[in-house]
C-alpha positions as CSV (number, residue, x, y, z in Angstrom):
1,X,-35.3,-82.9,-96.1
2,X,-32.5,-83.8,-93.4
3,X,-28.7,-83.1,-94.7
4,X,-25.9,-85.7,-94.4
5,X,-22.6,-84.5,-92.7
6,X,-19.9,-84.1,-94.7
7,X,-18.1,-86.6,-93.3
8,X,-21.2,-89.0,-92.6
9,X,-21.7,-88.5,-96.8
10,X,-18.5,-89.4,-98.1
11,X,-18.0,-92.6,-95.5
12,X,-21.8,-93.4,-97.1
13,X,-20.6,-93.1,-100.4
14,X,-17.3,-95.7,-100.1
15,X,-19.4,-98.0,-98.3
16,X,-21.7,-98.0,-101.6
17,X,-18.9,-98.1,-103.8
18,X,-17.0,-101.2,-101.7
19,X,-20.6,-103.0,-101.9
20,X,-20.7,-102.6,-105.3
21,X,-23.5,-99.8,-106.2
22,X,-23.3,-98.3,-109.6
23,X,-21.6,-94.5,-109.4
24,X,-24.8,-93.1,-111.2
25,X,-27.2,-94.7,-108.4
26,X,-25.2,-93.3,-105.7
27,X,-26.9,-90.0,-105.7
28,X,-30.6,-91.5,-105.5
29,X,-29.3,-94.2,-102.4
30,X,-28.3,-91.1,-100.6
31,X,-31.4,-89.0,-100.9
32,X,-33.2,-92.3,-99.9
33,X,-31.0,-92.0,-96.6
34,X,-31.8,-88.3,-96.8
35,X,-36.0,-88.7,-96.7
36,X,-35.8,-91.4,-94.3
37,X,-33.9,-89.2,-91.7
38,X,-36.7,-87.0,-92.3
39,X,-39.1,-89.4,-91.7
40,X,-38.1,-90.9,-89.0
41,X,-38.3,-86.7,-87.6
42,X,-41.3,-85.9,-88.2
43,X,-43.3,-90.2,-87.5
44,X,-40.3,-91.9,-85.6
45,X,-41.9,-91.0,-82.0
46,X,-38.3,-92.3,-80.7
47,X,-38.8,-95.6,-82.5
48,X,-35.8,-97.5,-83.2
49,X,-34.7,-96.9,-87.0
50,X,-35.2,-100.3,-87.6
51,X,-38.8,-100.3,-86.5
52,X,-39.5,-97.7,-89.0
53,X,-38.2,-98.9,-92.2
54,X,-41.3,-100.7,-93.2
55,X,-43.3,-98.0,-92.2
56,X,-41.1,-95.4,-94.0
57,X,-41.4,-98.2,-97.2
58,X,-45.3,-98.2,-96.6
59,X,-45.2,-94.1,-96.9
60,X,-43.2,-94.1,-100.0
61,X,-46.5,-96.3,-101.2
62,X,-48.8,-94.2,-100.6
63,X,-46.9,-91.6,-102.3
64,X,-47.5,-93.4,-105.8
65,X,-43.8,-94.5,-105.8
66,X,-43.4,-97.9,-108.0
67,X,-41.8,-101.1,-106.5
68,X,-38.6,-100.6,-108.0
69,X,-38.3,-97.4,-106.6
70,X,-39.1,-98.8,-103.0
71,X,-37.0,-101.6,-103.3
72,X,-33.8,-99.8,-104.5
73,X,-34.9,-97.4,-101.1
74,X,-35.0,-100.6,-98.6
75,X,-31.6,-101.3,-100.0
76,X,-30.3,-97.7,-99.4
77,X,-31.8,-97.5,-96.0
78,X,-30.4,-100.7,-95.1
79,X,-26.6,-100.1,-96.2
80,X,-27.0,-97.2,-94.0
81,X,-28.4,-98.5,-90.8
82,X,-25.5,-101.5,-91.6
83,X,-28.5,-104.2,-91.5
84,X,-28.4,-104.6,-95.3
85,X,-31.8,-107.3,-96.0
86,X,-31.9,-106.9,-99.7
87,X,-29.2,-107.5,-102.3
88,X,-28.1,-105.1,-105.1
89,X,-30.9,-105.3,-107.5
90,X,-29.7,-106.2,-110.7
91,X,-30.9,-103.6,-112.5
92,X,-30.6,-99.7,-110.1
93,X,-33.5,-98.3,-111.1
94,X,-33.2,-94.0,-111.1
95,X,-35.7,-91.9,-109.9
96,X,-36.7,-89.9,-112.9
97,X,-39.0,-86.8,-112.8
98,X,-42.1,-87.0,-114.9
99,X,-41.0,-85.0,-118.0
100,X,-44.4,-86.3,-119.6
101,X,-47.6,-85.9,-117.8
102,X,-49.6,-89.2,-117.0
103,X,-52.0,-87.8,-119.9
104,X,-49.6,-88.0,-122.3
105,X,-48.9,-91.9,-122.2
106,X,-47.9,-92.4,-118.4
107,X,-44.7,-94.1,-117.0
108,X,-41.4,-93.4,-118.8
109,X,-39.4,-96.4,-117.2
110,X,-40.1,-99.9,-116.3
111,X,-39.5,-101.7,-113.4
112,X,-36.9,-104.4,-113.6
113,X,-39.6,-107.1,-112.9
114,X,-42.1,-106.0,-116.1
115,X,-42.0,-107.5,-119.4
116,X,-38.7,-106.3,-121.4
117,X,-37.1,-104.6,-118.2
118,X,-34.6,-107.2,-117.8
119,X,-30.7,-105.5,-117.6
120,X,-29.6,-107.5,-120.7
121,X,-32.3,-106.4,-122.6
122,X,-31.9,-102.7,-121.8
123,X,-28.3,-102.5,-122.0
124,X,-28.1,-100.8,-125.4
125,X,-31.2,-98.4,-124.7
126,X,-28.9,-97.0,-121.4
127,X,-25.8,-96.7,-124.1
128,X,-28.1,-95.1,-126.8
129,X,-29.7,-92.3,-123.9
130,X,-26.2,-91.8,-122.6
131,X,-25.2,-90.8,-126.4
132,X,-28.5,-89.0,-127.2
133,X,-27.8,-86.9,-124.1
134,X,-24.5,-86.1,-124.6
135,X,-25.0,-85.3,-128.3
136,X,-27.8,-82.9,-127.0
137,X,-25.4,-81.2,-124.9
138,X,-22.6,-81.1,-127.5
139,X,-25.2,-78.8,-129.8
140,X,-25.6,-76.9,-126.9
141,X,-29.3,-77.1,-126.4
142,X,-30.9,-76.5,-123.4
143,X,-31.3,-79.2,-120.4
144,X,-34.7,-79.5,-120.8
145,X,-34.5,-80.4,-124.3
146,X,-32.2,-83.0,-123.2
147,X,-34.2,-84.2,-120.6
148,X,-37.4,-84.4,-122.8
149,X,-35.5,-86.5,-125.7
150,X,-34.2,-88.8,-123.5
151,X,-37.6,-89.4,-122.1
152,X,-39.4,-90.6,-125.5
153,X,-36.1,-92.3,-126.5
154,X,-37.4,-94.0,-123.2
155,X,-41.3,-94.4,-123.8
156,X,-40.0,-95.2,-127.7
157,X,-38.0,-98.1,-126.2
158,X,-40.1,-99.2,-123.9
159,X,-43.2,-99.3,-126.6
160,X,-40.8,-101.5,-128.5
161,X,-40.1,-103.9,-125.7
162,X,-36.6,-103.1,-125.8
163,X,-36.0,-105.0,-128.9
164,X,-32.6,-104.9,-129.8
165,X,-31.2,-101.7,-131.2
166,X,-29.6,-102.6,-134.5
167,X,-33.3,-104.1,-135.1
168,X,-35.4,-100.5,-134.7
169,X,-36.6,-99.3,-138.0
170,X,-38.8,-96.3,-139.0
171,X,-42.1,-98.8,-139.0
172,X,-41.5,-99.2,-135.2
173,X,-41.2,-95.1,-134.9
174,X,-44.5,-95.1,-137.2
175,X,-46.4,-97.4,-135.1
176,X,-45.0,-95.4,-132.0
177,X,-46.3,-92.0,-132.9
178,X,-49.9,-93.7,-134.2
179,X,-50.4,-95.2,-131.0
180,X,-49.7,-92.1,-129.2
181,X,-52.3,-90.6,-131.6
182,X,-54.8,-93.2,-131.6
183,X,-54.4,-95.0,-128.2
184,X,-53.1,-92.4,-126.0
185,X,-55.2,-89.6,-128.0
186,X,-52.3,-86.9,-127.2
187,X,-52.3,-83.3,-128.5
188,X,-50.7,-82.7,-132.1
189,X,-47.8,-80.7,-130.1
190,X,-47.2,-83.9,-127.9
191,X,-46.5,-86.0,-131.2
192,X,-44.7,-83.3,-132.9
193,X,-42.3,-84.0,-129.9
194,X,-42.0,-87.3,-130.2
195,X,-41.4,-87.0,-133.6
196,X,-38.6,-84.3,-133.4
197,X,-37.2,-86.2,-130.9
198,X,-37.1,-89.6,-132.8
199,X,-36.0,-88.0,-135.3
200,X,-32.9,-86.6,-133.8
201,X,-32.0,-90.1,-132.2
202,X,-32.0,-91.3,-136.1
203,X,-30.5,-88.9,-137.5
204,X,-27.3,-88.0,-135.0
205,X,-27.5,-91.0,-132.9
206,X,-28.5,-94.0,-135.3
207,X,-27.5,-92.8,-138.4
208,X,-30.3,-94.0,-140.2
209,X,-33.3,-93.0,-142.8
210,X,-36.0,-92.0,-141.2
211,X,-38.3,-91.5,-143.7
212,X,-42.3,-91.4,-142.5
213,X,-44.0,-89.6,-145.6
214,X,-47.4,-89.7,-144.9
215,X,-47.8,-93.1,-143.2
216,X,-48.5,-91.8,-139.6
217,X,-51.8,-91.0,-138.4
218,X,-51.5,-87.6,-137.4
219,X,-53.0,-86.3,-133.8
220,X,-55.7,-83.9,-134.6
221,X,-54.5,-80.3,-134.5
222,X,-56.9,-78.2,-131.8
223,X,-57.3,-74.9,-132.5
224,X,-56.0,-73.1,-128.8
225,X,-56.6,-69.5,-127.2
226,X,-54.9,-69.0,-124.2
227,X,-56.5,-68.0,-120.4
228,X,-55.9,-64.4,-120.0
229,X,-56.8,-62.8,-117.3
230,X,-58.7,-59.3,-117.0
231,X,-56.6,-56.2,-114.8
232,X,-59.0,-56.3,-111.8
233,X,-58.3,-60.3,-111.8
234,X,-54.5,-59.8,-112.0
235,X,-54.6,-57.5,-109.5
236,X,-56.8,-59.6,-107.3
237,X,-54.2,-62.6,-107.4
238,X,-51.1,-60.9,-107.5
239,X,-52.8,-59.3,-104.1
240,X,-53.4,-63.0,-103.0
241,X,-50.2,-64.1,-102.9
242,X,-47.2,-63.7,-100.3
243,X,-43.7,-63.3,-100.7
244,X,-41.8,-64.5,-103.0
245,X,-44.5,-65.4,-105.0
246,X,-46.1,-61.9,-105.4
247,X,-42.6,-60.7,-106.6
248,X,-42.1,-64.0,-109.2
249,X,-45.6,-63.7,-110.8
250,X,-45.5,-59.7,-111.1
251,X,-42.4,-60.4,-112.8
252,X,-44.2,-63.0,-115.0
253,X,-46.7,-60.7,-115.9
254,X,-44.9,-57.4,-116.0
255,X,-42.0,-59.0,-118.4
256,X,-43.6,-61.5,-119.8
257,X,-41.4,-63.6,-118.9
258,X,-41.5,-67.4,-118.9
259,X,-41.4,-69.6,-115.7
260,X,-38.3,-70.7,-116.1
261,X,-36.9,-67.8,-117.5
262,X,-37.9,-65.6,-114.4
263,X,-36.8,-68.3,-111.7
264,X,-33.6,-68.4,-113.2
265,X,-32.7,-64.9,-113.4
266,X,-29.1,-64.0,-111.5
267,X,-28.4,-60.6,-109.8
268,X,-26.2,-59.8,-113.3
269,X,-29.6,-60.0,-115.0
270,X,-31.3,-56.8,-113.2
271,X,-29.4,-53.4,-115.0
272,X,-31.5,-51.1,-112.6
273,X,-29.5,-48.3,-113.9
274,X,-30.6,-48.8,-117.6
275,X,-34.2,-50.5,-116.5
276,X,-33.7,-53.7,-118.2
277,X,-34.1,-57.3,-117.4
278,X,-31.3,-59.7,-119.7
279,X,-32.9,-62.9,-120.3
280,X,-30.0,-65.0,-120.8
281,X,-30.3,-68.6,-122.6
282,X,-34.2,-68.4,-122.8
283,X,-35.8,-70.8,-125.7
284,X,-33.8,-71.7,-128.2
285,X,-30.9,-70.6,-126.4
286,X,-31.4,-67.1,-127.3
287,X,-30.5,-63.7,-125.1
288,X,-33.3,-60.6,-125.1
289,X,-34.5,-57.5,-123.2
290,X,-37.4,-56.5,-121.7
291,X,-37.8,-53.4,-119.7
292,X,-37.7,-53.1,-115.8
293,X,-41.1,-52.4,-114.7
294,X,-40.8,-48.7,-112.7
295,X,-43.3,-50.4,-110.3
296,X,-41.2,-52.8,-109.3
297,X,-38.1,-51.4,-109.2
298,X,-38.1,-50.8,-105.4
299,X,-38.6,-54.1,-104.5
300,X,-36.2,-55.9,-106.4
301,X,-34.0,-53.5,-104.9
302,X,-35.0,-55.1,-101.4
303,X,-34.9,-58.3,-103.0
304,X,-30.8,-57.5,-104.4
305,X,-30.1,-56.7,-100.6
306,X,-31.6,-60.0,-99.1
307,X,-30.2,-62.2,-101.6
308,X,-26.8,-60.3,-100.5
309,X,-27.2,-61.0,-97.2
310,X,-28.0,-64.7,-97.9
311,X,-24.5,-65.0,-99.5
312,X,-23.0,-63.2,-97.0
313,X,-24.4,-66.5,-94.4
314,X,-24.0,-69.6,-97.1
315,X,-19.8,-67.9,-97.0
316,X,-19.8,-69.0,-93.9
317,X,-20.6,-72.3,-94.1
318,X,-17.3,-74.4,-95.1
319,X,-18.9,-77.0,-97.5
320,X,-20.9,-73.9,-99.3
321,X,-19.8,-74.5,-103.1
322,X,-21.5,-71.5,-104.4
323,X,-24.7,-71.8,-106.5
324,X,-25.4,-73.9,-109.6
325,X,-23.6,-72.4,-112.4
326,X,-24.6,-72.3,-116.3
327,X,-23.6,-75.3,-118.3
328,X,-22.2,-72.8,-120.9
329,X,-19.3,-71.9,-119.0
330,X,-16.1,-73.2,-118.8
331,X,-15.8,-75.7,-115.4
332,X,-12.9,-73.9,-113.7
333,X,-14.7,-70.5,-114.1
334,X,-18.1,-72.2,-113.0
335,X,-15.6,-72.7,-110.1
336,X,-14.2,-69.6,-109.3
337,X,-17.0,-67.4,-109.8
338,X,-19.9,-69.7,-107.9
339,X,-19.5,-67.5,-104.8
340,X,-19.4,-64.2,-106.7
341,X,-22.9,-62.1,-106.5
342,X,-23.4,-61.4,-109.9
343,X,-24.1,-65.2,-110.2
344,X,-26.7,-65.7,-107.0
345,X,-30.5,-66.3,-108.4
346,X,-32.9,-63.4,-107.8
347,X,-35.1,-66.2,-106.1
348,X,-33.2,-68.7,-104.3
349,X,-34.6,-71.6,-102.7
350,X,-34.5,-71.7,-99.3
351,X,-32.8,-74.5,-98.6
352,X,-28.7,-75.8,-100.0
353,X,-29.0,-78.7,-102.2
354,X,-26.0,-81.8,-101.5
355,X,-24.3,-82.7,-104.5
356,X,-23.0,-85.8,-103.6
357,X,-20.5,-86.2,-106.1
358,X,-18.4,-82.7,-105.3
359,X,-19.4,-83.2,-101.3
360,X,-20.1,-79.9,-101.1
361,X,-23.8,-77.6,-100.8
362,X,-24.8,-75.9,-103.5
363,X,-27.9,-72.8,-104.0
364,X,-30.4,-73.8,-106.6
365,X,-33.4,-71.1,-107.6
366,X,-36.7,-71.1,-106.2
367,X,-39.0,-74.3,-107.6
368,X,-41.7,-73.9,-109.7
369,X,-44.0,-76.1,-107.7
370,X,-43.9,-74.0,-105.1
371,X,-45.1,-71.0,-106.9
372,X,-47.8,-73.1,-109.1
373,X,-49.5,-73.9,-105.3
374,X,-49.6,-70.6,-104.4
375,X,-51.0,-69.3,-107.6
376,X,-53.8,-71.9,-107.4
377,X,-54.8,-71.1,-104.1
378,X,-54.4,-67.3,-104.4
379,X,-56.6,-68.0,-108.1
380,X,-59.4,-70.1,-105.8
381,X,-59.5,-67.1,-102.6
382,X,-60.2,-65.0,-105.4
383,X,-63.3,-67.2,-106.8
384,X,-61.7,-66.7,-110.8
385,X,-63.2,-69.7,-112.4
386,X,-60.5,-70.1,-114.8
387,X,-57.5,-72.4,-114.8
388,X,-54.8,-70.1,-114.3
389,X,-51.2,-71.2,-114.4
390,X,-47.6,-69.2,-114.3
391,X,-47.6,-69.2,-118.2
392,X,-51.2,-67.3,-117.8
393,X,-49.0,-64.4,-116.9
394,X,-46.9,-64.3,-119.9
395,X,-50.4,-64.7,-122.1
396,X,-51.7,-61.9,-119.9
397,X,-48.8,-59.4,-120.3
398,X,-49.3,-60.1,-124.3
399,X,-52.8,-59.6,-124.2
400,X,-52.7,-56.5,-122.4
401,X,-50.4,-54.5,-124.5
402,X,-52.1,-56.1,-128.0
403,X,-55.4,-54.0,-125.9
404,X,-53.2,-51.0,-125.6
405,X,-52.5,-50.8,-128.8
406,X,-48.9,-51.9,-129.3
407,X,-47.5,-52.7,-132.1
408,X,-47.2,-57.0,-132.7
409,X,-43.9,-56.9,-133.8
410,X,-42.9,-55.4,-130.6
411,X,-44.6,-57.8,-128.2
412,X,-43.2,-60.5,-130.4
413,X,-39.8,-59.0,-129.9
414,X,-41.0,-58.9,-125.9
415,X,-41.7,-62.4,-125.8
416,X,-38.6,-64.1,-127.5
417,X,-40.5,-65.6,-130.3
418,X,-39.3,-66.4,-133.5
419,X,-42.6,-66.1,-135.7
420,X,-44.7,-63.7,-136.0
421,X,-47.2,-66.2,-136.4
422,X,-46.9,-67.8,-132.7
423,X,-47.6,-64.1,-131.3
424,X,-50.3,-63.7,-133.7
425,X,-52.7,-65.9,-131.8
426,X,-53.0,-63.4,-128.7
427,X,-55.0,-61.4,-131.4
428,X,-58.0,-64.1,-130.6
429,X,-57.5,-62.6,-126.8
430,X,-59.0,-59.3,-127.2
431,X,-62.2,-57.6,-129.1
432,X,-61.7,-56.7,-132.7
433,X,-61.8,-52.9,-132.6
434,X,-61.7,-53.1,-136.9
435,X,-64.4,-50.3,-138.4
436,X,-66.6,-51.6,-140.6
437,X,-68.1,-48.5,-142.2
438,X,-66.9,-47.6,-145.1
439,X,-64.5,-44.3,-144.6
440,X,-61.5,-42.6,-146.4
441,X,-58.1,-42.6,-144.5
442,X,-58.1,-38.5,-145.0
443,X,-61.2,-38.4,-142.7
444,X,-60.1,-40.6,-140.1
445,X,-58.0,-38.9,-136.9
446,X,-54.7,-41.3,-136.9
């Protein structure tokens, strides 16, 4: 996706402000601008821009993206090219990331033209994610958990028709998670989510009862063993896969590491002299160890040295702002130490992300998409009829020390869990080695 000059961004961004576009859409009208450059790249054939709008519109159809979203793009496009054809939709609609899978109920936002999108109906559902969010953030729980509560405050409100917000009572939450149950027929985590979730918007948000007892029909629990994968299988995809990939998953499976744990690991979380990797702010906020796999070792050694010399080329790009810093620190030392080493990810993305409200270029990590294409088509080459994913890893790496023999506790300490119980499952993974014969301890050779 094409960058915006400086310059070119911030006379973009007072011409969106002088026309009236909310400060919060401003980010989504320029990566509009930013994909249409790129389109008219790669399918312009020297067309005039103009002559390509509706076909650059007609692409983001095909692309599943909803009517709001192409609308609010037109708009965008057309401030830009200064031929605006469309006024300022009276309700901005934000492009959100699916947090929920279509399975699990669908869309998370209407479009301003559906039944109970109107802007004066929604008003207090905005105000009540805003404070959700910020309440998240205050307890200091992760993004994702923010993200995730804000979406089912979303699907909540929109299952409600955005009926006023003083008017919501626990029998609108109850009917909520039963449809989900019975309608949508989603998993019993995927309610337990919307219930925890609900149930923090009452409680901290609302301050309300929210008192369900028994009255909601509960999803129906599925008893789960997770895809593990056998050593000559492992082997076989980790050999499938190029670089970075074949470092990332090797990492998965040789720390048992989460995705998101592993692509966001900084060059201050490798202590090569002490073979350990510091997972910093994993679930639940919480900070463990795992050893360095010896096998490894040499190559994240490479790996320290090209993410050096990365650095070294961003420094010399003026509007470089140093990478994306941890929410838990303080802003002005987010600010002084972006630039610093210890801070870069271990897998970068390739390419600097705008942040159109600083006007500078940021480094994110690697993304996980990237990494779950590679893995499918590494698992396919290698004809494993199983459905293999990045957490398979992490079930892997459990599975295969459970088969050598160590001790649960340990791989529960390994994995970050905080029950004994969750790790207990991977028991289900391997064959029962228990003796049935009758024998005395003093005869056995322990």
């Amino acid at each position: 996706m094409q960058n915006l000059s400086k310059d070119g961004l911030l006379r973009y961004q007072s011409v969106l402000k002088g026309k009236g576009v909310l400060g919060q859409s401003i980010p989504h009208y320029v990566k509009w601008v930013r994909y249409f450059i790129d389109f008219m790249g790669k399918y312009g054939n020297g067309a005039a821009p103009l002559e390509c709008v509706d076909s650059f519109l007609g692409k983001l159809a095909s692309k599943g993206q909803s009517a709001g979203l192409q609308e609010q793009a037109r708009h965008a496009v057309g401030i830009y090219l200064g031929q605006e054809s469309v006024g300022i939709p009276t309700s901005p609609v934000q492009e959100r990331l699916p947090d929920i899978s279509p399975a699990q109920g669908g869309t998370l936002r209407q479009d301003p033209g559906e039944p109970g999108g109107g802007r004066s109906s929604r008003a207090g559902w905005e105000a009540l994610e805003q404070s959700l969010v910020a309440e998240v953030k205050r307890r200091n729980y992760s993004p994702k958990t923010a993200s995730t509560y804000r979406s089912w405050v979303q699907r909540f409100g929109q299952y409600t028709h955005f009926k006023a917000v003083e008017e919501v009572s626990d029998e609108d939450v109850k009917n909520f998670l039963t449809d989900l149950a019975l309608e949508r027929h989603v998993v019993a985590s995927t309610q337990n989510q919307a219930f925890n979730a609900l149930l923090f918007l009452f409680r901290h948000i609302l301050q309300r009862d929210y008192n369900l007892k028994d009255r909601v029909v509960r999803a129906k629990q599925t008893k789960y063993i997770p895809t593990v994968l056998t050593k000559a299988e492992m082997d076989s995809v980790l050999g499938g896969l190029g670089f970075p990939f074949n470092l990332v998953a090797s990492m998965l499976y040789g720390c048992g590491l989460r995705l998101s744990e592993c692509l966001e690991l900084r060059m201050n979380s490798l202590d090569f002299e002490g073979g350990l990797v510091i997972v910093h702010d994993g679930k639940g906020k919480k900070d463990r160890s795992v050893p360095l796999p010896q096998k490894l070792k040499p190559e994240l050694e490479r790996q320290s040295e090209r993410v050096a010399k990365l650095l070294e080329r961003d420094l010399g790009n003026p509007d470089f702002g140093g990478v994306f810093m941890p929410e838990t620190l303080g802003s002005r030392r987010a600010q002084q130490e972006a630039k610093d080493f210890q801070w870069q990810w271990l897998f970068p993305a390739k390419e600097l992300t705008l942040v159109p409200v600083e006007g500078v270029f940021r480094r994110y990590h690697n993304y996980p998409q990237n990494l779950g294409k590679a893995i499918k088509s590494a698992v396919r080459k290698a004809n494993i009829p199983k459905r293999v994913t990045a957490h398979t890893f992490r079930h892997t790496f459990a599975s295969h020390l459970l088969s050598a023999h160590v001790d649960l506790r340990t791989i529960q300490e390994l994995l970050g869990h905080s029950d004994i119980r969750t790790t207990m499952i991977y028991t289900h993974t391997v064959q029962s080695r228990t003796q049935k014969e009758k024998v005395s301890p003093l005869d056995l050779e322990l």
